[in-house]
The first five atom37 places (N, CA, C, CB, O) and aatype in JSON, in Angstrom:
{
  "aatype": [20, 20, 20, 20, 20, 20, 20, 20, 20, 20, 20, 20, 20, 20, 20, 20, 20, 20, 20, 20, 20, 20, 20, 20, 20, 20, 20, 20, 20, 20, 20, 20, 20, 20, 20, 20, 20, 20, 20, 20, 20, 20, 20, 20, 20, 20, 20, 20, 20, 20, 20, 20, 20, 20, 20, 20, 20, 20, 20, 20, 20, 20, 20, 20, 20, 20, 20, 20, 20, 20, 20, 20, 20, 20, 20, 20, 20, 20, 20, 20, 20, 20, 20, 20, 20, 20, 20, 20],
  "atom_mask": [
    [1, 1, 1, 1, 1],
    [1, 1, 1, 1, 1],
    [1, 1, 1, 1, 1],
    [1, 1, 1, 1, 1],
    [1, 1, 1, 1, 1],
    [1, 1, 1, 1, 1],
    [1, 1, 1, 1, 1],
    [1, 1, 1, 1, 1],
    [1, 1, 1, 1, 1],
    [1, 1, 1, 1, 1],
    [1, 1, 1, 1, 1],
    [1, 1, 1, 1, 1],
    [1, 1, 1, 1, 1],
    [1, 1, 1, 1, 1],
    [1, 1, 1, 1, 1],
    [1, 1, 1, 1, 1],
    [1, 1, 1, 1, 1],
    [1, 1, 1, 1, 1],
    [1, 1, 1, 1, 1],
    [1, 1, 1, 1, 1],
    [1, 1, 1, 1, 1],
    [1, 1, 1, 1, 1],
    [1, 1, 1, 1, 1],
    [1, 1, 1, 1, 1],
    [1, 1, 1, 1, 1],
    [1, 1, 1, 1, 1],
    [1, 1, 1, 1, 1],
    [1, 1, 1, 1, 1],
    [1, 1, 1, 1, 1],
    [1, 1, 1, 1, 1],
    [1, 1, 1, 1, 1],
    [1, 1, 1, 1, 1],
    [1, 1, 1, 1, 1],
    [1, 1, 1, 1, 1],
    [1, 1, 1, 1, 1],
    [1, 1, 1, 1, 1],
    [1, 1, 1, 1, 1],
    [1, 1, 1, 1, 1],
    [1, 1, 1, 1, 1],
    [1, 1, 1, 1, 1],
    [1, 1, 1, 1, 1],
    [1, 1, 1, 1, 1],
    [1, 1, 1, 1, 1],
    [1, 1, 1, 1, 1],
    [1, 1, 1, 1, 1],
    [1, 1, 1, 1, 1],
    [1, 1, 1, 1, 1],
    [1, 1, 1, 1, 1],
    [1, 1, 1, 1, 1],
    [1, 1, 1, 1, 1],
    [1, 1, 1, 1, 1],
    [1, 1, 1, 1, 1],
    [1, 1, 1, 1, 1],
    [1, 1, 1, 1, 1],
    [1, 1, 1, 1, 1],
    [1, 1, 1, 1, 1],
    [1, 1, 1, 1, 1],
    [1, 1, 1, 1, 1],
    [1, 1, 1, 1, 1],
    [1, 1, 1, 1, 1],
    [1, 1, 1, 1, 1],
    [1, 1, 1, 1, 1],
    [1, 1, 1, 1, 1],
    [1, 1, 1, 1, 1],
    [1, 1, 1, 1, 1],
    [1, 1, 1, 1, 1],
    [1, 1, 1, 1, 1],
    [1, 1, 1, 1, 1],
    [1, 1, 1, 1, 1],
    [1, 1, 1, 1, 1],
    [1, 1, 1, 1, 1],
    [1, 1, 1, 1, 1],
    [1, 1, 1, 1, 1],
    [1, 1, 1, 1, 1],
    [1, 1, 1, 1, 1],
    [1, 1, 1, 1, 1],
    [1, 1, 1, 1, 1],
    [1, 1, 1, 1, 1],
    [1, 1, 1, 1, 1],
    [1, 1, 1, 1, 1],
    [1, 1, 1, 1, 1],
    [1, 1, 1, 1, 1],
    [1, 1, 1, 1, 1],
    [1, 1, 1, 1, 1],
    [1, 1, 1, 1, 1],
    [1, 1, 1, 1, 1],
    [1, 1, 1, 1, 1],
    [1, 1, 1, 1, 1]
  ],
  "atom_positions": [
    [[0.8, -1.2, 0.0], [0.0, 0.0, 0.0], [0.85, 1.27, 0.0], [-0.92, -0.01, 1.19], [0.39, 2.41, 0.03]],
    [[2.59, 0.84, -0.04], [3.1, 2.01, 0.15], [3.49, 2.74, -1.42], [4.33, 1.78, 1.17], [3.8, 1.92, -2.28]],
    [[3.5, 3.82, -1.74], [4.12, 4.3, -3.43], [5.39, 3.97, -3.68], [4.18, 5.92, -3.78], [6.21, 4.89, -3.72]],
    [[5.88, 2.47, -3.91], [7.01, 2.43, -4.53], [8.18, 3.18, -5.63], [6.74, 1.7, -4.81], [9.19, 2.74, -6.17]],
    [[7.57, 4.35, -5.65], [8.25, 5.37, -6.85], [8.78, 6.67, -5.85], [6.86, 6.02, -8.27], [9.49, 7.61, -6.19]],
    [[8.13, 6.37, -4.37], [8.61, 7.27, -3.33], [10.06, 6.87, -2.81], [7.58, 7.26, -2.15], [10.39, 5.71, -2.54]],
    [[10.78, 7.85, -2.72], [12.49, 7.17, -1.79], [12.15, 7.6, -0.23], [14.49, 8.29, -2.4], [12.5, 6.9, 0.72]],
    [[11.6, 8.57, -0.13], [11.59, 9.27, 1.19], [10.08, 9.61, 1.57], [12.52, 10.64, 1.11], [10.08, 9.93, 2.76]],
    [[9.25, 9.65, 1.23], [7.83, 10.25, 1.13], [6.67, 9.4, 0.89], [7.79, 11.17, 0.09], [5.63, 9.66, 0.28]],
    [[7.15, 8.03, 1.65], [6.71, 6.37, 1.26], [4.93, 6.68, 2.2], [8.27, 4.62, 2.34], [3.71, 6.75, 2.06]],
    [[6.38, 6.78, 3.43], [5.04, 7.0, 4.69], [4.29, 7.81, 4.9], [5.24, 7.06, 5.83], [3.24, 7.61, 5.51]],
    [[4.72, 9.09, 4.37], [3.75, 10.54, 4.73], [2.42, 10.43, 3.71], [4.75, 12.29, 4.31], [1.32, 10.64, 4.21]],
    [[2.51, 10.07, 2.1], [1.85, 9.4, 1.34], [0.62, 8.79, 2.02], [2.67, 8.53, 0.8], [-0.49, 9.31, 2.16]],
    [[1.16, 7.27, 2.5], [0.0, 6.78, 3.2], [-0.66, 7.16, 4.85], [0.31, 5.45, 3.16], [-1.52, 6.54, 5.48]],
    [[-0.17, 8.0, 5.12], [-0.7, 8.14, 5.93], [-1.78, 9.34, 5.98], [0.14, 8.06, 6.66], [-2.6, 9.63, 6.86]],
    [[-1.45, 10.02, 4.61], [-2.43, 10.77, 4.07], [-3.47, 10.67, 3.59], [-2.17, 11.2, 3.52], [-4.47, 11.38, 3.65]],
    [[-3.04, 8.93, 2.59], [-4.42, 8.45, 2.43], [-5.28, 7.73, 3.25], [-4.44, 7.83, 1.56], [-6.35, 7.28, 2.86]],
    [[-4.77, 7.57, 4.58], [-5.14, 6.74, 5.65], [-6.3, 7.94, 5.98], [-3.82, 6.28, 6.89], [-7.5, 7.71, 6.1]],
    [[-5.7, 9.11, 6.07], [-6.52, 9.66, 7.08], [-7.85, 10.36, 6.31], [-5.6, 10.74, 7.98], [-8.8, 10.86, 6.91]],
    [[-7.71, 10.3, 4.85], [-8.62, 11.28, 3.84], [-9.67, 9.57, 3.81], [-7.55, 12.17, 1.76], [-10.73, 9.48, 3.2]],
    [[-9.08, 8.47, 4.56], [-10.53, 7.61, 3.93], [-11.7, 7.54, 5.16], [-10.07, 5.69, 3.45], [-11.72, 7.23, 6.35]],
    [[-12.68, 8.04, 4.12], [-14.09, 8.28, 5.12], [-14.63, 7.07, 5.11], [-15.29, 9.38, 4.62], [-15.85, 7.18, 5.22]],
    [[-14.18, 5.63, 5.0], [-14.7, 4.44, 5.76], [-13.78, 3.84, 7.19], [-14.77, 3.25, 4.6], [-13.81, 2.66, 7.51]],
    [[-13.0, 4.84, 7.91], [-12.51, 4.35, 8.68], [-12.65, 5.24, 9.46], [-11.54, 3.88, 8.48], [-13.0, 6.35, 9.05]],
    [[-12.4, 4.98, 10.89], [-13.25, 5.64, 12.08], [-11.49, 5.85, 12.94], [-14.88, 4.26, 13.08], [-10.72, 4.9, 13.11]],
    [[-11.31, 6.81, 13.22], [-9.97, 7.34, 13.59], [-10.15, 8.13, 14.99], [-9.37, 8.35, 12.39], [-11.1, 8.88, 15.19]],
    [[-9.04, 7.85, 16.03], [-9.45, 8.38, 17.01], [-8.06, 8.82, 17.44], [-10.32, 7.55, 17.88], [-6.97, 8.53, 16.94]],
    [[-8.42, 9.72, 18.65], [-7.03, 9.89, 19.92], [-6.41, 8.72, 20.62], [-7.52, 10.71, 21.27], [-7.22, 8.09, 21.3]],
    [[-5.45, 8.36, 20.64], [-4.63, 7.73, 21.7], [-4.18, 8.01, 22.13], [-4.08, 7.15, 21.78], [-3.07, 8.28, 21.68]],
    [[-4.5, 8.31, 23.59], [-3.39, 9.2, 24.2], [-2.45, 8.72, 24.83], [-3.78, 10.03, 25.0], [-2.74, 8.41, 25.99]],
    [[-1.02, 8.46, 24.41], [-0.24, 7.27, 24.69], [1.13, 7.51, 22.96], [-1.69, 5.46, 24.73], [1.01, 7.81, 21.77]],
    [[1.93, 7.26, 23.65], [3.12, 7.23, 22.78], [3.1, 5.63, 22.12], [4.59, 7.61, 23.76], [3.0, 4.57, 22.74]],
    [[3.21, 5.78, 21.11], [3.24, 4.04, 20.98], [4.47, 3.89, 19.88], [1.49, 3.19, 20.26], [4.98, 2.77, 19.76]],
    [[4.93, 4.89, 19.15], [6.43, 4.81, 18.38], [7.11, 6.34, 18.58], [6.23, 4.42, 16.45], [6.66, 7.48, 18.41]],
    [[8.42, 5.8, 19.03], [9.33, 6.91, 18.8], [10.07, 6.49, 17.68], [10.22, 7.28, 19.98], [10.31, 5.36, 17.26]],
    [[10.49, 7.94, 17.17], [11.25, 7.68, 15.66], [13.14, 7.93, 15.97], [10.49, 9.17, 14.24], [13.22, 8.84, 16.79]],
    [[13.88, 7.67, 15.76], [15.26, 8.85, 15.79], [15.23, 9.37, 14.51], [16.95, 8.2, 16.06], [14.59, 9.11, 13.49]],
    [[16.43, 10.49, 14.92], [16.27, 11.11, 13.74], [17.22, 10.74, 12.87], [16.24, 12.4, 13.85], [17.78, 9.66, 13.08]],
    [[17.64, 11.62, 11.62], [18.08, 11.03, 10.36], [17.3, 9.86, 9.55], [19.33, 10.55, 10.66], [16.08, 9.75, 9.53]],
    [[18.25, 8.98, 8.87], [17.32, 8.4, 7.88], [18.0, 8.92, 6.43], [15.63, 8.98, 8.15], [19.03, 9.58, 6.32]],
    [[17.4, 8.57, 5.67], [17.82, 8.66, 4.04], [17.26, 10.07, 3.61], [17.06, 7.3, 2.96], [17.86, 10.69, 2.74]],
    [[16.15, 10.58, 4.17], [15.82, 11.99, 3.83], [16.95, 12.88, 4.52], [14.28, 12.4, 4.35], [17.24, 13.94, 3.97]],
    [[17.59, 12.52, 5.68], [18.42, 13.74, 5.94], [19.98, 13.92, 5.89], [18.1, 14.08, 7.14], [20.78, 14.59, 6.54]],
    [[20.13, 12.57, 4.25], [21.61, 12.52, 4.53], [21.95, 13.18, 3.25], [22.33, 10.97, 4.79], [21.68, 12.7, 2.15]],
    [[22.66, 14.5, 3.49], [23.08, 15.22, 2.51], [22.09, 16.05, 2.16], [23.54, 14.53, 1.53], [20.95, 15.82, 2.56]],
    [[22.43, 17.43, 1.14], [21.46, 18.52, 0.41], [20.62, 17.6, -0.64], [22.41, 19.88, -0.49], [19.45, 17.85, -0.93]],
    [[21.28, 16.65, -1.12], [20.51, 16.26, -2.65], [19.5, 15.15, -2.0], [21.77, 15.44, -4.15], [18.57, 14.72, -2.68]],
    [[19.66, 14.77, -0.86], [18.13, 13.89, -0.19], [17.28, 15.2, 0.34], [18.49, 12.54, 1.5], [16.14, 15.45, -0.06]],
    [[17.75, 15.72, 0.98], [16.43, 17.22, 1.48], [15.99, 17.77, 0.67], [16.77, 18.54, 2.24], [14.84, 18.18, 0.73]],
    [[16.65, 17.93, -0.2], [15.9, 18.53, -1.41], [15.02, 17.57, -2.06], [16.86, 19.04, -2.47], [13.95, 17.94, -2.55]],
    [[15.44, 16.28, -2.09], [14.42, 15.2, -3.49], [13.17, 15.12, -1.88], [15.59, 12.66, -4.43], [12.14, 14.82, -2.49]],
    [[12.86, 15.17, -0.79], [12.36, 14.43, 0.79], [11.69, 16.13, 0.3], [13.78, 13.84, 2.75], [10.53, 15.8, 0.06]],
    [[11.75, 17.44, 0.07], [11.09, 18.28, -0.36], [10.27, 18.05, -1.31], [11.69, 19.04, -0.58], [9.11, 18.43, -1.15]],
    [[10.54, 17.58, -2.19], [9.8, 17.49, -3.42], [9.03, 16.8, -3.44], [10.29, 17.26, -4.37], [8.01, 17.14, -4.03]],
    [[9.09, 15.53, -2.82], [8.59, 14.02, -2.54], [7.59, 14.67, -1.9], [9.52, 12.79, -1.65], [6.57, 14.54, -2.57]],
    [[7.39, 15.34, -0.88], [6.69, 15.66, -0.25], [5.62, 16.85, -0.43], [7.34, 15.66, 0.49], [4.73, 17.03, 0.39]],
    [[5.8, 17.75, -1.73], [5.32, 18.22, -2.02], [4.35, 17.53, -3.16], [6.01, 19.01, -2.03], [3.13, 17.65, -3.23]],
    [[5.0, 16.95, -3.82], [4.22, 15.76, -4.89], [3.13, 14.87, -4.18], [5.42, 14.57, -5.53], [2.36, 14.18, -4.85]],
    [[3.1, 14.91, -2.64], [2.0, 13.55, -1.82], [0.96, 14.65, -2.03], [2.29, 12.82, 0.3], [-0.1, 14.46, -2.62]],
    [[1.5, 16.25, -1.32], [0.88, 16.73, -1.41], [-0.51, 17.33, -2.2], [1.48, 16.9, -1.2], [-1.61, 17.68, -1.76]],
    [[0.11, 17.27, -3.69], [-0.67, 17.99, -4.67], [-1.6, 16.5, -4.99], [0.38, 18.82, -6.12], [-2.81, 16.6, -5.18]],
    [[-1.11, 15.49, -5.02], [-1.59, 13.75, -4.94], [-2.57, 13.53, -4.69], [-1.07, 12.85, -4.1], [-3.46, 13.08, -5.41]],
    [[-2.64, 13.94, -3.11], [-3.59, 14.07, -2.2], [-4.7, 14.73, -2.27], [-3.17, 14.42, -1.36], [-5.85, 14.43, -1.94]],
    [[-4.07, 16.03, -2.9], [-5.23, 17.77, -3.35], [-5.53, 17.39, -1.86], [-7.14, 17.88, -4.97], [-6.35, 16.74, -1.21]],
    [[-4.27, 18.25, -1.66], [-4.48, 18.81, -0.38], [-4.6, 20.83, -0.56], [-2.96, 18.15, 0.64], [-4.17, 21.5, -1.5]],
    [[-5.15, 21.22, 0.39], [-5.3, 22.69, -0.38], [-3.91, 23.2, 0.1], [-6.78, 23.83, 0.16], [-3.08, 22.47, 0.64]],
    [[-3.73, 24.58, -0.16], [-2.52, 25.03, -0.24], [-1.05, 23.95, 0.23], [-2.69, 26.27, 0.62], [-0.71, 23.84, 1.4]],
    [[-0.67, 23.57, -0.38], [0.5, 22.27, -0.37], [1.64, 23.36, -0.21], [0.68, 21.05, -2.06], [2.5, 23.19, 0.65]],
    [[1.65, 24.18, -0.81], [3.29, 24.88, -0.18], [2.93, 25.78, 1.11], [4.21, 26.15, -1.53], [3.97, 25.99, 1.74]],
    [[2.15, 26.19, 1.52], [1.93, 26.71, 2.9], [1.77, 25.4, 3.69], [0.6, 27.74, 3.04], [2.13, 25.66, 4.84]],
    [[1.41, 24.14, 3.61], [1.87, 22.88, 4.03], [2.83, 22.45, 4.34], [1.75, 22.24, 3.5], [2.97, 21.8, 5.38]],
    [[3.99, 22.79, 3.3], [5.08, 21.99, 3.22], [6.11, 22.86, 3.82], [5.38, 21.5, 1.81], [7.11, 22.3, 4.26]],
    [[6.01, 24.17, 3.9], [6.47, 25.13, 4.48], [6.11, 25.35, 6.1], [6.08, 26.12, 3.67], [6.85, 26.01, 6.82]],
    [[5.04, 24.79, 6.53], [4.52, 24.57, 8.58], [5.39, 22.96, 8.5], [1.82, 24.31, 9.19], [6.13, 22.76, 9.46]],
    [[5.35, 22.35, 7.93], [5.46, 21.46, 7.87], [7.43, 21.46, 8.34], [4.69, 21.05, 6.56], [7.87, 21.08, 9.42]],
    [[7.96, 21.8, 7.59], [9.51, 22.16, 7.89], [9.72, 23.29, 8.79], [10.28, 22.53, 6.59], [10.64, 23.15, 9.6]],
    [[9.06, 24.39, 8.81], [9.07, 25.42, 10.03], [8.93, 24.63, 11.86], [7.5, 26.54, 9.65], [9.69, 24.82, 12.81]],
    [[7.99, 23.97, 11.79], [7.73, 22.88, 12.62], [8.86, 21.8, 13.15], [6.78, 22.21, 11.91], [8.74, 21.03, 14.1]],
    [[9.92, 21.94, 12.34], [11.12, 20.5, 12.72], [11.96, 21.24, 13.34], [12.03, 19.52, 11.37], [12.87, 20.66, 13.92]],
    [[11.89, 22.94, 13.43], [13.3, 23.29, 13.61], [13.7, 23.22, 15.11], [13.58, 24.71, 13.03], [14.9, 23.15, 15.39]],
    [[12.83, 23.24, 16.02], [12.97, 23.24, 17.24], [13.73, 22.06, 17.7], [11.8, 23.38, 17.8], [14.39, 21.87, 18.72]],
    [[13.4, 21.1, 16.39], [14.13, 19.57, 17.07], [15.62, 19.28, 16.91], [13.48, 18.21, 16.36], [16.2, 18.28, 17.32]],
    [[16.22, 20.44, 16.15], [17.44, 21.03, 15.73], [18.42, 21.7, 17.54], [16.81, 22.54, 14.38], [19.55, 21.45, 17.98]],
    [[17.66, 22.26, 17.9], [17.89, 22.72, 19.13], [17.44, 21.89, 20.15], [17.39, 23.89, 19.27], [18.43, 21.4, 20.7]],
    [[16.54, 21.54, 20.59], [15.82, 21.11, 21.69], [16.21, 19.54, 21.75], [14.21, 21.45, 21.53], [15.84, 19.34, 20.59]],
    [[16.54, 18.59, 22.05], [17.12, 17.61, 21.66], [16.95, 16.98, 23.35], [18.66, 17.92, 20.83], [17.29, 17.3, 24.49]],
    [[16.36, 16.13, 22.81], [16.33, 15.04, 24.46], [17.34, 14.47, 24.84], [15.46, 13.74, 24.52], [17.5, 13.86, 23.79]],
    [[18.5, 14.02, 25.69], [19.28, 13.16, 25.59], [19.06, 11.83, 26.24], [20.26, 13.67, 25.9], [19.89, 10.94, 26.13]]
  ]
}
Protein backbone atom coordinates (compact mmCIF):
# COMPACT_ATOMS: atom_id res chain seq x y z
CA UNK A 1 0.00 0.00 0.00
CA UNK A 2 3.10 2.01 0.15
CA UNK A 3 4.12 4.30 -3.43
CA UNK A 4 7.01 2.43 -4.53
CA UNK A 5 8.25 5.37 -6.85
CA UNK A 6 8.61 7.27 -3.33
CA UNK A 7 12.49 7.17 -1.79
CA UNK A 8 11.59 9.27 1.19
CA UNK A 9 7.83 10.25 1.13
CA UNK A 10 6.71 6.37 1.26
CA UNK A 11 5.04 7.00 4.69
CA UNK A 12 3.75 10.54 4.73
CA UNK A 13 1.85 9.40 1.34
CA UNK A 14 0.00 6.78 3.20
CA UNK A 15 -0.70 8.14 5.93
CA UNK A 16 -2.43 10.77 4.07
CA UNK A 17 -4.42 8.45 2.43
CA UNK A 18 -5.14 6.74 5.65
CA UNK A 19 -6.52 9.66 7.08
CA UNK A 20 -8.62 11.28 3.84
CA UNK A 21 -10.53 7.61 3.93
CA UNK A 22 -14.09 8.28 5.12
CA UNK A 23 -14.70 4.44 5.76
CA UNK A 24 -12.51 4.35 8.68
CA UNK A 25 -13.25 5.64 12.08
CA UNK A 26 -9.97 7.34 13.59
CA UNK A 27 -9.45 8.38 17.01
CA UNK A 28 -7.03 9.89 19.92
CA UNK A 29 -4.63 7.73 21.70
CA UNK A 30 -3.39 9.20 24.20
CA UNK A 31 -0.24 7.27 24.69
CA UNK A 32 3.12 7.23 22.78
CA UNK A 33 3.24 4.04 20.98
CA UNK A 34 6.43 4.81 18.38
CA UNK A 35 9.33 6.91 18.80
CA UNK A 36 11.25 7.68 15.66
CA UNK A 37 15.26 8.85 15.79
CA UNK A 38 16.27 11.11 13.74
CA UNK A 39 18.08 11.03 10.36
CA UNK A 40 17.32 8.40 7.88
CA UNK A 41 17.82 8.66 4.04
CA UNK A 42 15.82 11.99 3.83
CA UNK A 43 18.42 13.74 5.94
CA UNK A 44 21.61 12.52 4.53
CA UNK A 45 23.08 15.22 2.51
CA UNK A 46 21.46 18.52 0.41
CA UNK A 47 20.51 16.26 -2.65
CA UNK A 48 18.13 13.89 -0.19
CA UNK A 49 16.43 17.22 1.48
CA UNK A 50 15.90 18.53 -1.41
CA UNK A 51 14.42 15.20 -3.49
CA UNK A 52 12.36 14.43 0.79
CA UNK A 53 11.09 18.28 -0.36
CA UNK A 54 9.80 17.49 -3.42
CA UNK A 55 8.59 14.02 -2.54
CA UNK A 56 6.69 15.66 -0.25
CA UNK A 57 5.32 18.22 -2.02
CA UNK A 58 4.22 15.76 -4.89
CA UNK A 59 2.00 13.55 -1.82
CA UNK A 60 0.88 16.73 -1.41
CA UNK A 61 -0.67 17.99 -4.67
CA UNK A 62 -1.59 13.75 -4.94
CA UNK A 63 -3.59 14.07 -2.20
CA UNK A 64 -5.23 17.77 -3.35
CA UNK A 65 -4.48 18.81 -0.38
CA UNK A 66 -5.30 22.69 -0.38
CA UNK A 67 -2.52 25.03 -0.24
CA UNK A 68 0.50 22.27 -0.37
CA UNK A 69 3.29 24.88 -0.18
CA UNK A 70 1.93 26.71 2.90
CA UNK A 71 1.87 22.88 4.03
CA UNK A 72 5.08 21.99 3.22
CA UNK A 73 6.47 25.13 4.48
CA UNK A 74 4.52 24.57 8.58
CA UNK A 75 5.46 21.46 7.87
CA UNK A 76 9.51 22.16 7.89
CA UNK A 77 9.07 25.42 10.03
CA UNK A 78 7.73 22.88 12.62
CA UNK A 79 11.12 20.50 12.72
CA UNK A 80 13.30 23.29 13.61
CA UNK A 81 12.97 23.24 17.24
CA UNK A 82 14.13 19.57 17.07
CA UNK A 83 17.44 21.03 15.73
CA UNK A 84 17.89 22.72 19.13
CA UNK A 85 15.82 21.11 21.69
CA UNK A 86 17.12 17.61 21.66
CA UNK A 87 16.33 15.04 24.46
CA UNK A 88 19.28 13.16 25.59
Amino acid sequence: MFSINLKCAADYDYILRVFQDKTLIISYLPEVITKMRRGGISNEGLKNLINKRKEDYWVLKNNKMPFPLWILLAKNVSKIPQLFFRKR
